[in-house]
Backbone as a printed PyTorch tensor [residue, N CA C, xyz], in Angstrom:
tensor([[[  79.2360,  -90.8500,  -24.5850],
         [  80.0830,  -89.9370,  -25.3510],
         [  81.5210,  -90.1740,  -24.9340]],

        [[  81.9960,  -90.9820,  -25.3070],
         [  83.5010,  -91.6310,  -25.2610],
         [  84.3620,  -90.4170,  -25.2920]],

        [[  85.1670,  -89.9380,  -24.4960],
         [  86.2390,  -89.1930,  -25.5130],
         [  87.0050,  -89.5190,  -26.0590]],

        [[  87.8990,  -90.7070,  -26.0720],
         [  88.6370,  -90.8990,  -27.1120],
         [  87.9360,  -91.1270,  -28.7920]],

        [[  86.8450,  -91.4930,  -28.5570],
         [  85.7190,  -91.3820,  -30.1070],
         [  85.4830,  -90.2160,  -30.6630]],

        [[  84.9700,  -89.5960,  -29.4450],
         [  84.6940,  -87.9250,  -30.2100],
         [  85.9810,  -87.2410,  -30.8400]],

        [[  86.8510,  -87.5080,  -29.9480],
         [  88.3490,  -86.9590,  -30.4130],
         [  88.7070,  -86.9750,  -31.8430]],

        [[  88.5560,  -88.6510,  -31.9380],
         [  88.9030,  -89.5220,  -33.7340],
         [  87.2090,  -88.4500,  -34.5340]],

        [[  86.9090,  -88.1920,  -34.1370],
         [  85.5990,  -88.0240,  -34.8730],
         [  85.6280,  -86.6140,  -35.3560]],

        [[  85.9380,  -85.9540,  -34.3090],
         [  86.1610,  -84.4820,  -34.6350],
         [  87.6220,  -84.3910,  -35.6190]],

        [[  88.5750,  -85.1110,  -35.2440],
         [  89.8250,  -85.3420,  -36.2070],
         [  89.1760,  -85.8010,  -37.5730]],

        [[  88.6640,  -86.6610,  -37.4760],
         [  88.1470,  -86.9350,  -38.9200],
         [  87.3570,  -85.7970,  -39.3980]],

        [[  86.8760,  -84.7510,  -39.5130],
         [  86.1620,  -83.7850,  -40.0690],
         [  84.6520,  -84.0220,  -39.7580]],

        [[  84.2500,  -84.8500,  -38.5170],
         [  82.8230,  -84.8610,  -38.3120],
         [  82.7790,  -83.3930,  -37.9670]],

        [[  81.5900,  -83.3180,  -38.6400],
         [  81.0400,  -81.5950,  -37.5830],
         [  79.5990,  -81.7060,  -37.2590]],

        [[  78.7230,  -82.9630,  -37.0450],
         [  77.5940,  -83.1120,  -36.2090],
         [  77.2350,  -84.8330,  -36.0670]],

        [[  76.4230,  -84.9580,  -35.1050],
         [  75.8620,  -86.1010,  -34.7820],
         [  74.7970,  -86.1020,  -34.0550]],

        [[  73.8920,  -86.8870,  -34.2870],
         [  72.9030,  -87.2490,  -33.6870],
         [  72.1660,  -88.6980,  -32.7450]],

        [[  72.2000,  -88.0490,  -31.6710],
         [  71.2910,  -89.1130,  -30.6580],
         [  70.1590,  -88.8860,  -30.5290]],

        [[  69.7200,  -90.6040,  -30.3110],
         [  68.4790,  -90.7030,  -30.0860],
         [  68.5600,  -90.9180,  -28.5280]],

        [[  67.8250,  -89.8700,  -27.7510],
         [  67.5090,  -89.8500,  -26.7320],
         [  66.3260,  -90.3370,  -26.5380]],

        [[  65.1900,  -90.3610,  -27.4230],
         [  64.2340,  -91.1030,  -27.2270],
         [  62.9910,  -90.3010,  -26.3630]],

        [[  63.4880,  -90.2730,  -25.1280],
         [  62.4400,  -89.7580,  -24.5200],
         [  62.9040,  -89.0310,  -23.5820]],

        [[  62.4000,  -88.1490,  -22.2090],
         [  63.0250,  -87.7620,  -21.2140],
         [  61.9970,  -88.6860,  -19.8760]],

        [[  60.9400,  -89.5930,  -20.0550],
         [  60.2170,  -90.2900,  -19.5420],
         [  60.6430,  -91.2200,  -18.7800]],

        [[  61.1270,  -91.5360,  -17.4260],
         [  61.9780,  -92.4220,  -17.3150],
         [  61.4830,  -93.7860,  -17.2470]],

        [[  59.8400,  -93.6470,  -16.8520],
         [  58.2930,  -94.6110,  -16.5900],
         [  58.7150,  -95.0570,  -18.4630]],

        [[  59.1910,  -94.2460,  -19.8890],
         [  58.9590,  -94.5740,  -20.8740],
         [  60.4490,  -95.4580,  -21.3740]],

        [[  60.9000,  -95.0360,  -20.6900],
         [  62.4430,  -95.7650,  -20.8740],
         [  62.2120,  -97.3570,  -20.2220]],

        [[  61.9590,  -97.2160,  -18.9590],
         [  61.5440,  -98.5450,  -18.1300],
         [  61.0080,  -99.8480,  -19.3950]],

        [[  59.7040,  -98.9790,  -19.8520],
         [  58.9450,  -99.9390,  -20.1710],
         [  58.9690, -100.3530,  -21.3610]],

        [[  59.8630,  -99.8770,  -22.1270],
         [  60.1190, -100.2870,  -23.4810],
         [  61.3070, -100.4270,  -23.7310]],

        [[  62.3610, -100.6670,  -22.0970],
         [  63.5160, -101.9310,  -21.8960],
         [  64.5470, -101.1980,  -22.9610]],

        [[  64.4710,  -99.6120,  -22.5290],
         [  65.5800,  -99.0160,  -23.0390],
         [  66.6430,  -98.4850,  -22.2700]],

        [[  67.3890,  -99.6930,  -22.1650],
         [  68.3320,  -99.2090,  -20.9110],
         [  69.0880,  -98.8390,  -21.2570]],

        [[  70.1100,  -98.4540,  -22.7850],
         [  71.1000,  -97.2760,  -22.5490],
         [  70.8690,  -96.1540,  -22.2620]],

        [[  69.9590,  -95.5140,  -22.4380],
         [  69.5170,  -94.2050,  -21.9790],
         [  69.1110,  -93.9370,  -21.2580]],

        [[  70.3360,  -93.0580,  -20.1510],
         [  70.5510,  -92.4930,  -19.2400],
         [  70.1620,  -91.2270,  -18.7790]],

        [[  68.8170,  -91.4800,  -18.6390],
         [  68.5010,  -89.0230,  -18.3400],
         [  69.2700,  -88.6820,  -18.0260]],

        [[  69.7810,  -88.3360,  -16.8270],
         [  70.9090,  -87.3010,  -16.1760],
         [  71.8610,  -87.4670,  -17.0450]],

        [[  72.5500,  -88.3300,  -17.7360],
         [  73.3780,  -88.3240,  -18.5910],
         [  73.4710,  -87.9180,  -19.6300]],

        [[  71.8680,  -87.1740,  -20.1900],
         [  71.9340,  -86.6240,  -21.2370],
         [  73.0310,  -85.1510,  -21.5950]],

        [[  72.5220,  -84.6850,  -20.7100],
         [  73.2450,  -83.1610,  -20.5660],
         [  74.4120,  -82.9860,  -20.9110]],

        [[  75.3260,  -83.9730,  -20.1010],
         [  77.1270,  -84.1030,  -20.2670],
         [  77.1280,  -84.7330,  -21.3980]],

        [[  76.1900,  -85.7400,  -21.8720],
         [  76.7770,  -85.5710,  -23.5140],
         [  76.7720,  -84.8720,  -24.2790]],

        [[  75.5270,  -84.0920,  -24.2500],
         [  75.5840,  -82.8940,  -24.7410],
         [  76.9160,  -81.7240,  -25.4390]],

        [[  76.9910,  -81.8220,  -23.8480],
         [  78.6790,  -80.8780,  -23.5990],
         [  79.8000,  -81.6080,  -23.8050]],

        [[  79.9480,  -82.7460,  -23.7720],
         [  81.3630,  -83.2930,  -24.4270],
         [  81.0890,  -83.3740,  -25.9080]],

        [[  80.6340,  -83.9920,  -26.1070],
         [  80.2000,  -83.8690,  -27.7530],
         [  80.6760,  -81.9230,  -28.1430]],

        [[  79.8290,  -81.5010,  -27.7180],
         [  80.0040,  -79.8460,  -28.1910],
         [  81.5190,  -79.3330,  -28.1570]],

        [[  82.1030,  -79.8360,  -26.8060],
         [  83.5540,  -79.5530,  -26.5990],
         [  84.6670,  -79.9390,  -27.1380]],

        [[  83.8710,  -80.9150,  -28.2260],
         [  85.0150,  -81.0970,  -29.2730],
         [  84.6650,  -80.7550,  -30.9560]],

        [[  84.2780,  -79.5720,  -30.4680],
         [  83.2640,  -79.0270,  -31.7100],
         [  82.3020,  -79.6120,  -32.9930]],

        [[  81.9130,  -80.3190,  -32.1680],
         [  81.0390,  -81.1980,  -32.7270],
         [  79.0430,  -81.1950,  -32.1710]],

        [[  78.4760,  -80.6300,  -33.3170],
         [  77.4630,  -80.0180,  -33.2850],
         [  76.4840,  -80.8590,  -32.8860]],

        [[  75.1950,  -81.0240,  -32.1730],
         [  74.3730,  -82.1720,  -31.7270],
         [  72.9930,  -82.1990,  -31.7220]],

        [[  72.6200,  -82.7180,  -32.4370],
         [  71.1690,  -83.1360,  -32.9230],
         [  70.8250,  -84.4730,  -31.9490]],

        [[  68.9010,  -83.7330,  -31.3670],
         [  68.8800,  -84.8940,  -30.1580],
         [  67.3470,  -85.6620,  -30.7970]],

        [[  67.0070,  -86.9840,  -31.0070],
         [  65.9710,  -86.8130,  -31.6290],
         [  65.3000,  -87.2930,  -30.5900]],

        [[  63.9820,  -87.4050,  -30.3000],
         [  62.8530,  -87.5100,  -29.2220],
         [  61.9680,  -88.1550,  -29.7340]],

        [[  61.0410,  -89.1950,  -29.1760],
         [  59.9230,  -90.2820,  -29.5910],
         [  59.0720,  -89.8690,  -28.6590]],

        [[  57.1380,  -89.3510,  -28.4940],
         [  55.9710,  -88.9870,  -28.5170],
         [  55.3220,  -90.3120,  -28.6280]],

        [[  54.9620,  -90.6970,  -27.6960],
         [  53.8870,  -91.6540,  -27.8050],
         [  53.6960,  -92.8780,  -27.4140]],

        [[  55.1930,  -93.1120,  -26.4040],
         [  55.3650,  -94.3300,  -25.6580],
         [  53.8280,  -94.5990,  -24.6050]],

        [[  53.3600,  -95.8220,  -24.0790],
         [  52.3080,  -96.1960,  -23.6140],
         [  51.8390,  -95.3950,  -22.4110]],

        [[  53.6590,  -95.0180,  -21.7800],
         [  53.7260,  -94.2080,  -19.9980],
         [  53.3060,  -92.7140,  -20.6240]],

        [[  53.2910,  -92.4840,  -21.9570],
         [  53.4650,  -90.6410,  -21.7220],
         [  52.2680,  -90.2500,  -21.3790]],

        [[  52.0290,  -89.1140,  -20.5770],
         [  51.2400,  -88.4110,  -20.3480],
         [  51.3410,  -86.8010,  -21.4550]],

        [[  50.4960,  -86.1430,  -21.2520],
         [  50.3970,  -84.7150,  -21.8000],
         [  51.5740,  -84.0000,  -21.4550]],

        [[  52.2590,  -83.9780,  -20.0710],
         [  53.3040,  -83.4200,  -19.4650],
         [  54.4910,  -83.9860,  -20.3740]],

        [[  54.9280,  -84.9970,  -21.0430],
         [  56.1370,  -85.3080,  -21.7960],
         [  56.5860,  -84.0660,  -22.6060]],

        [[  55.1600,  -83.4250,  -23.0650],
         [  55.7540,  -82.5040,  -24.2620],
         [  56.7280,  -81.1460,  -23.7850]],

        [[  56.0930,  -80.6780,  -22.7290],
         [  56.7930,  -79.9070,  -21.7130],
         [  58.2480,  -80.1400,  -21.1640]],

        [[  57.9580,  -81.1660,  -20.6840],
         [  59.0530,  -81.6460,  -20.0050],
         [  60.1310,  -81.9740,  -21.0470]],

        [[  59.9170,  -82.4690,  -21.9080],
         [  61.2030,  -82.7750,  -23.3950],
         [  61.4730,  -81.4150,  -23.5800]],

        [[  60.7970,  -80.3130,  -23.8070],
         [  60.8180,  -78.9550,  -23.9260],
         [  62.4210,  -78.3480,  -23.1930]],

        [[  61.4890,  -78.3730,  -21.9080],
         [  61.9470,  -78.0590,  -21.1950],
         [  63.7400,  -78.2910,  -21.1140]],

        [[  63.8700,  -79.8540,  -20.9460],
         [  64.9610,  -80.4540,  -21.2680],
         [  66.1840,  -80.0770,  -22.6420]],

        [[  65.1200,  -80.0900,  -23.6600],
         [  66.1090,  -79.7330,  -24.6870],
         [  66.4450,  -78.4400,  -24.3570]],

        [[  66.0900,  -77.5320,  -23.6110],
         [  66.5920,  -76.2750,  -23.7440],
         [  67.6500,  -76.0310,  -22.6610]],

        [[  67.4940,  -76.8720,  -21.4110],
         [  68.4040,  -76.9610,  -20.5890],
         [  70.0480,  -77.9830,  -20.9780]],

        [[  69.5100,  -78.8090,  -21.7720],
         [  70.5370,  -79.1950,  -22.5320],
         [  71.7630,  -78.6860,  -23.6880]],

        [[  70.9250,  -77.8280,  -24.3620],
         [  71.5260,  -76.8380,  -25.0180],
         [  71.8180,  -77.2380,  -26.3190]],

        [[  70.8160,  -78.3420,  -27.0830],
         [  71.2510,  -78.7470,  -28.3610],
         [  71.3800,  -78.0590,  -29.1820]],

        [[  71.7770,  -77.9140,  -30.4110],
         [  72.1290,  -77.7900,  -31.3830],
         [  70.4740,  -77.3970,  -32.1620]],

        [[  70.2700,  -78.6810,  -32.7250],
         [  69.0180,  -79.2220,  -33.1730],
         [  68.3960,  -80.0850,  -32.6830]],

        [[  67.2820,  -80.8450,  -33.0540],
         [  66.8680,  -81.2440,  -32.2260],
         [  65.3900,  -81.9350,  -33.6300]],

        [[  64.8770,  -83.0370,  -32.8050],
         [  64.1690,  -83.5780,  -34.4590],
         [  62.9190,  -84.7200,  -32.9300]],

        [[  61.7290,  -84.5490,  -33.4280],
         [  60.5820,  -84.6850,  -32.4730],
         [  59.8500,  -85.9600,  -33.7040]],

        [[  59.8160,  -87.0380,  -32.7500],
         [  59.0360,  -88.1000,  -33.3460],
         [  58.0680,  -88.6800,  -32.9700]],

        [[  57.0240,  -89.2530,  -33.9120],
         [  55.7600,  -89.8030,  -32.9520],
         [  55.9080,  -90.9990,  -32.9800]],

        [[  55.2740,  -91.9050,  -31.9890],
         [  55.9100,  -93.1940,  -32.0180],
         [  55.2800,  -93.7230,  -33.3600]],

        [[  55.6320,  -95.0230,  -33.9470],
         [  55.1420,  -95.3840,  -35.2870],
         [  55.9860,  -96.9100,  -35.1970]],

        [[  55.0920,  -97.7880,  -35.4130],
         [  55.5620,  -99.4130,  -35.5760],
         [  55.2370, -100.2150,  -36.5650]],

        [[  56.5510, -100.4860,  -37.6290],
         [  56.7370, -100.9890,  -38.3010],
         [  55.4290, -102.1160,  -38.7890]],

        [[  54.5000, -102.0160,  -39.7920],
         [  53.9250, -103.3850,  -40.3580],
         [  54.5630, -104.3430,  -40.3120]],

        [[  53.8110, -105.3520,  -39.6130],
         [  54.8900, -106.7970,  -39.5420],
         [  55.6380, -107.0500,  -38.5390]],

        [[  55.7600, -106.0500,  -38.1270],
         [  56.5060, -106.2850,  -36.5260],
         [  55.6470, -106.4790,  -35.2550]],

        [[  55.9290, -107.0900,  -34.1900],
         [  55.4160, -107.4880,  -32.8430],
         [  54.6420, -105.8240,  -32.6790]],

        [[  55.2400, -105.2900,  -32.4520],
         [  54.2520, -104.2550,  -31.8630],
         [  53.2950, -103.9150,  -32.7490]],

        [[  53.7850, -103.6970,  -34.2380],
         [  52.5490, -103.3190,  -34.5270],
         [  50.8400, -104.2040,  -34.7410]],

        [[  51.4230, -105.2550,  -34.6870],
         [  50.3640, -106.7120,  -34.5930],
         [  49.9880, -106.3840,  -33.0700]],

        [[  50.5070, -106.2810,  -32.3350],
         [  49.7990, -106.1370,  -30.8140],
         [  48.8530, -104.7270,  -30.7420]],

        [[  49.7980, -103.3840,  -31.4730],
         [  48.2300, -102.9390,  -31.3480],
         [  47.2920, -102.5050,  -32.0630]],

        [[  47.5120, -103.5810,  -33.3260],
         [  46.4110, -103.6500,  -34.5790],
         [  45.2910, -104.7140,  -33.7340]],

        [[  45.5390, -105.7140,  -32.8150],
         [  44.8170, -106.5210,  -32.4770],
         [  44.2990, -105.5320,  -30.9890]],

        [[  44.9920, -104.6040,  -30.6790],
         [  44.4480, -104.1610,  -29.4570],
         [  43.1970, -102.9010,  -30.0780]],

        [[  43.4810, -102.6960,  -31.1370],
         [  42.3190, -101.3110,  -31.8060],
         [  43.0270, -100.3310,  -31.5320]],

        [[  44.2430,  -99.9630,  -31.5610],
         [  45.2370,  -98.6550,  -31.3710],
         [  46.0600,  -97.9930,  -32.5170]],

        [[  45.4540,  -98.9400,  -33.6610],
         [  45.9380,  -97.8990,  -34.6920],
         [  44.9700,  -96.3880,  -35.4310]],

        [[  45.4080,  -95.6490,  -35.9430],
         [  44.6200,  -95.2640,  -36.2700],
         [  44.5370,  -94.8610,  -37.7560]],

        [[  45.1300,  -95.8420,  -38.3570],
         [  45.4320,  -95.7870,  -39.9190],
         [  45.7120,  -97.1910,  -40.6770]],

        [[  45.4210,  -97.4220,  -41.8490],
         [  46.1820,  -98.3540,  -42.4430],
         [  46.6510,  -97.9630,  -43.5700]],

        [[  46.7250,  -96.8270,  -43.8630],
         [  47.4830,  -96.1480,  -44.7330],
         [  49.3930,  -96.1570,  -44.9000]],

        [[  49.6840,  -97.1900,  -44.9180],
         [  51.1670,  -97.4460,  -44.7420],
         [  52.0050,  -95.5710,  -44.7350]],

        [[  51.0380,  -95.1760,  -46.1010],
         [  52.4500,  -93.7250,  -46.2420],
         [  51.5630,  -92.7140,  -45.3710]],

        [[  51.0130,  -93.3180,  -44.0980],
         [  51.4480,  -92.3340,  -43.0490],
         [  52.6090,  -92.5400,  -41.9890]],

        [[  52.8930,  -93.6830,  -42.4640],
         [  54.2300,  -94.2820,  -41.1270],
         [  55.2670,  -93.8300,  -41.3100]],

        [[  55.1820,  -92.5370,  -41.1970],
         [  56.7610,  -91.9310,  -41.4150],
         [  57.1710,  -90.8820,  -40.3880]],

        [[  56.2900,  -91.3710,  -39.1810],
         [  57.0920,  -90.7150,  -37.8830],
         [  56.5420,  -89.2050,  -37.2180]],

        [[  55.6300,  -88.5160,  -38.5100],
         [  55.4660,  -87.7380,  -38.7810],
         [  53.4540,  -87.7780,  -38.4430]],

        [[  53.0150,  -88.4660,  -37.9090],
         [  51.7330,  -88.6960,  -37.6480],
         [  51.3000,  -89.7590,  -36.9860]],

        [[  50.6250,  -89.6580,  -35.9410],
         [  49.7620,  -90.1090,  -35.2010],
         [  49.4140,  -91.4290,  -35.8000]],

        [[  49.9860,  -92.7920,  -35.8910],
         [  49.1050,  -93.9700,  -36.6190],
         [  48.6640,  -94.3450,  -35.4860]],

        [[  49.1260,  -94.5300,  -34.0270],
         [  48.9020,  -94.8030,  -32.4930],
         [  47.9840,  -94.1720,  -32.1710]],

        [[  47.0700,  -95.2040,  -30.8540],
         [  46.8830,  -93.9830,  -29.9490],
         [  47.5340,  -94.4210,  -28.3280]],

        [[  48.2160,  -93.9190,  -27.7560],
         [  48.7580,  -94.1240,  -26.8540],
         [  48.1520,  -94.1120,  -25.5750]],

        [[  48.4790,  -94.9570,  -24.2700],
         [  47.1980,  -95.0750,  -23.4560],
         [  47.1750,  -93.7300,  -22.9950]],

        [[  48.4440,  -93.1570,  -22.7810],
         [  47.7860,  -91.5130,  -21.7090],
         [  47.4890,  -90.5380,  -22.7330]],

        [[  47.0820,  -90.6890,  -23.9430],
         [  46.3520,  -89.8700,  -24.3460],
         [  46.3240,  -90.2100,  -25.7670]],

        [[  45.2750,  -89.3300,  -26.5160],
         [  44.4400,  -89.6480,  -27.1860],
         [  45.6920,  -89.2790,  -28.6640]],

        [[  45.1550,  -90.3500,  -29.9390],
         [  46.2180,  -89.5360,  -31.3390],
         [  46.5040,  -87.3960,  -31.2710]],

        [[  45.1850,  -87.7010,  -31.3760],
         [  44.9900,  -86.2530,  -31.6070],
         [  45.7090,  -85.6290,  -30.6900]],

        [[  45.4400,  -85.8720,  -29.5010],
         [  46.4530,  -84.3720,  -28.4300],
         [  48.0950,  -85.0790,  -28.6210]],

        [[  48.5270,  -86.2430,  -29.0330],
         [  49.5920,  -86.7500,  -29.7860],
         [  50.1100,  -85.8330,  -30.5570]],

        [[  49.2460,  -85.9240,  -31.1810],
         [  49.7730,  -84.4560,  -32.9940],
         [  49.8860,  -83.0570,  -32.8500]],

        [[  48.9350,  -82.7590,  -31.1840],
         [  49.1960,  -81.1800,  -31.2160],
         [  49.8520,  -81.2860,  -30.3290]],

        [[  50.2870,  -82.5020,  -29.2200],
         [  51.6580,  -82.2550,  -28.6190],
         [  52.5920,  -81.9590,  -29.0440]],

        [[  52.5820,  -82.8440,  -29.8770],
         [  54.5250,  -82.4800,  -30.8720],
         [  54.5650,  -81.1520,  -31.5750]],

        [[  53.1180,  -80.8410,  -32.5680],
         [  53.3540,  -79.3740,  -33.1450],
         [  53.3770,  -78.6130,  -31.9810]],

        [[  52.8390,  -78.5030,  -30.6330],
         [  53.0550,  -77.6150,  -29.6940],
         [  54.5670,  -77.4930,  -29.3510]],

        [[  55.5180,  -78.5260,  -29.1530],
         [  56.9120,  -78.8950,  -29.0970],
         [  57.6370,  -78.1190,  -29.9010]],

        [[  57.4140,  -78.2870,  -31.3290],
         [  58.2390,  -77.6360,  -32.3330],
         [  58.0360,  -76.3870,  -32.5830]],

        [[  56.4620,  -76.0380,  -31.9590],
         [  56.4810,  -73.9560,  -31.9440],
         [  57.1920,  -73.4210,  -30.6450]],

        [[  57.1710,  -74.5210,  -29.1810],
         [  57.8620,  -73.4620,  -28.8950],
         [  59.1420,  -73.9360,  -28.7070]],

        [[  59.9590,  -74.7650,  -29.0840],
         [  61.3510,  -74.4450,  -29.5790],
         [  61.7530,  -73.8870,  -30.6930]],

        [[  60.9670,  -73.9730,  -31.5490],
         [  61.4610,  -73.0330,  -32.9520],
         [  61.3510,  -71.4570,  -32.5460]],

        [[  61.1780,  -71.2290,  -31.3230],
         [  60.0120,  -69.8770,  -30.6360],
         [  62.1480,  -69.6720,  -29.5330]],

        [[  61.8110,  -70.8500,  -29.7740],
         [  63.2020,  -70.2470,  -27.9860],
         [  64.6430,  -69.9510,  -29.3350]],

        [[  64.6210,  -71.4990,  -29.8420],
         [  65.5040,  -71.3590,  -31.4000],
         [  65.6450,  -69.9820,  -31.8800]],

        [[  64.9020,  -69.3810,  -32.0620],
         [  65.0130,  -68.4230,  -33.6600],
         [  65.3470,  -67.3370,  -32.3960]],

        [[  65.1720,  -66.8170,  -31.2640],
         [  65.6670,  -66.3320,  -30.3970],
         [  67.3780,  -66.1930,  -30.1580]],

        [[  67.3820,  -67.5580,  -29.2700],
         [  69.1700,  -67.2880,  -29.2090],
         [  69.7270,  -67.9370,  -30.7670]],

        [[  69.2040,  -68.2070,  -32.2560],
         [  70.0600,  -67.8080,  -33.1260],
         [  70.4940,  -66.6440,  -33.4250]],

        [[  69.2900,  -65.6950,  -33.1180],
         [  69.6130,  -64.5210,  -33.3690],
         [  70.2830,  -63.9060,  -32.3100]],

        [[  70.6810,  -63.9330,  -31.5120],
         [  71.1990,  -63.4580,  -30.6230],
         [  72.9940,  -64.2190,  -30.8620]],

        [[  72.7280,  -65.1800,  -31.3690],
         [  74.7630,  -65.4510,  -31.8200],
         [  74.9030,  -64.9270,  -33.0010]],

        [[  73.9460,  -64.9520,  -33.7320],
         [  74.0670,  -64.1230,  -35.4260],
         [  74.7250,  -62.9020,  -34.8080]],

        [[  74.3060,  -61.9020,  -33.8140],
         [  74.2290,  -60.4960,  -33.3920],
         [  75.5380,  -60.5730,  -32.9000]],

        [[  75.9350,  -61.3940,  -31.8710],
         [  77.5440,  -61.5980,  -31.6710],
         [  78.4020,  -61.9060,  -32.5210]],

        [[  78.1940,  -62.8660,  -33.0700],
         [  79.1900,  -63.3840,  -34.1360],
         [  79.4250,  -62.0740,  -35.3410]],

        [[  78.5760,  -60.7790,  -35.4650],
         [  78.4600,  -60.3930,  -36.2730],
         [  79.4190,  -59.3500,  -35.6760]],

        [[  79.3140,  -58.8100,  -34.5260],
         [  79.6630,  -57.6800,  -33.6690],
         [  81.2170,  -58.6910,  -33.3960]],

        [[  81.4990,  -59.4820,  -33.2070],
         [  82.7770,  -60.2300,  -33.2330],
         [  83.5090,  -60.0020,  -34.1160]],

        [[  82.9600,  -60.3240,  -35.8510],
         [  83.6020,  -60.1460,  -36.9960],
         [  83.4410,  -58.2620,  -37.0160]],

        [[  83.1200,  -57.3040,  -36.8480],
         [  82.7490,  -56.3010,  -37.2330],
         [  84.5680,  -55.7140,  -36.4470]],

        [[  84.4100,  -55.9840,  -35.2290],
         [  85.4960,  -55.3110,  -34.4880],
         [  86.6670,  -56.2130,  -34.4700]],

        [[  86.7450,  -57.2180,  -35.2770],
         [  88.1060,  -58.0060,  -35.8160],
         [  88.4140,  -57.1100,  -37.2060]],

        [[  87.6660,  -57.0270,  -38.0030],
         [  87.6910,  -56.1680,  -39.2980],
         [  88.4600,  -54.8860,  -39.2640]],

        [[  87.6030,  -54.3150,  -37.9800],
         [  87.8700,  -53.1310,  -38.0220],
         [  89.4480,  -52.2430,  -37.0670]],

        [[  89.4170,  -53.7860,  -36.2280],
         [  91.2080,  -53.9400,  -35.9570],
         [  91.6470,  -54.0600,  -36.6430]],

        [[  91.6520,  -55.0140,  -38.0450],
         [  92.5020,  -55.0560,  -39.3860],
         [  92.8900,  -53.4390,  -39.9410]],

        [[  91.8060,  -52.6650,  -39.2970],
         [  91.6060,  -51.5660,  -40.4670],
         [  91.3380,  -51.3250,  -41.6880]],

        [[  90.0540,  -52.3740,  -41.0750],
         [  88.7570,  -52.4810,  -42.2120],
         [  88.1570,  -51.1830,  -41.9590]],

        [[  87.3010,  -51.3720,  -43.0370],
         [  86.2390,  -50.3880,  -42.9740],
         [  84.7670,  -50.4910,  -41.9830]],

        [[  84.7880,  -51.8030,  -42.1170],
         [  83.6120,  -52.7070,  -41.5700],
         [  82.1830,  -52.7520,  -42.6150]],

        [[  82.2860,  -51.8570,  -43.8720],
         [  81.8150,  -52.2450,  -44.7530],
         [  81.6960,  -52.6510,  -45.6460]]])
């Protein structure tokens, strides 16, 4: 998160962006030779990005070979200590025709050949630490309980922001209704 970029970015009228953080796995980062992404570094991007009012969507990948059951938690966990914005949960999914997905069509790890399920959105894998299935209710477990922490502190800035505008109004010598 550059600041002189965010700066031009927020000057230009950006008002969100999104990273792919990928994973919070660092065993999943290793092994699929994703070395810009920096865990501990997630956070402060987070907050510089935000500090130049610029809103942040983090997206997350389910299903690397290292994850265990604990990823779903732990991404959880993370996004909330991070403090995103939004936030967008993916299952892993490899392209027809590409190296991986030939490696694990020949290994017996797909679990579809239905092309229009490859949209990120379902289990075509099965990943070694665990099975498609606890795959699919990992991630829906992910998205109930952040949509669960979400709909919480929205409502809780709705309630400020509202009580903010109410007693600006009513310094005007508004009515407030």
């Amino acid at each position: 998160a550059d600041g002189e970029l965010l700066r031009e970015a927020a000057a230009s009228g950006c008002f969100s962006l999104s990273y792919g953080f990928q994973t919070v796995s660092p065993a999943s980062l290793a092994a699929d030779r994703i070395d810009q992404n920096r865990i501990g570094e997630y956070g402060e991007v987070v907050r510089r990005t935000q500090g130049h009012g610029i809103l942040v969507d983090g997206t997350f990948i389910f299903g690397f070979d290292s994850d265990t059951q604990d990823v779903f938690r732990d991404t959880v966990e993370m996004i909330l200590q991070m403090g995103l914005d939004t936030y967008t949960l993916y299952m892993m999914t490899p392209y027809p025709g590409t190296p991986p997905y030939e490696a694990l069509r020949q290994e017996g790890r797909l679990t579809t050949d239905d092309f229009g399920r490859y949209d990120w959105d379902h289990a075509v894998v099965r990943p070694r630490g665990m099975t498609a299935q606890q795959l699919d209710e990992g991630v829906r477990w992910a998205y109930n309980a952040l949509d669960h922490e979400y709909r919480k502190r929205y409502l809780a800035t709705v309630l400020r922001s509202s009580r903010f505008l109410l007693v600006r109004e009513l310094g005007r010598g508004g009515s407030g209704t």
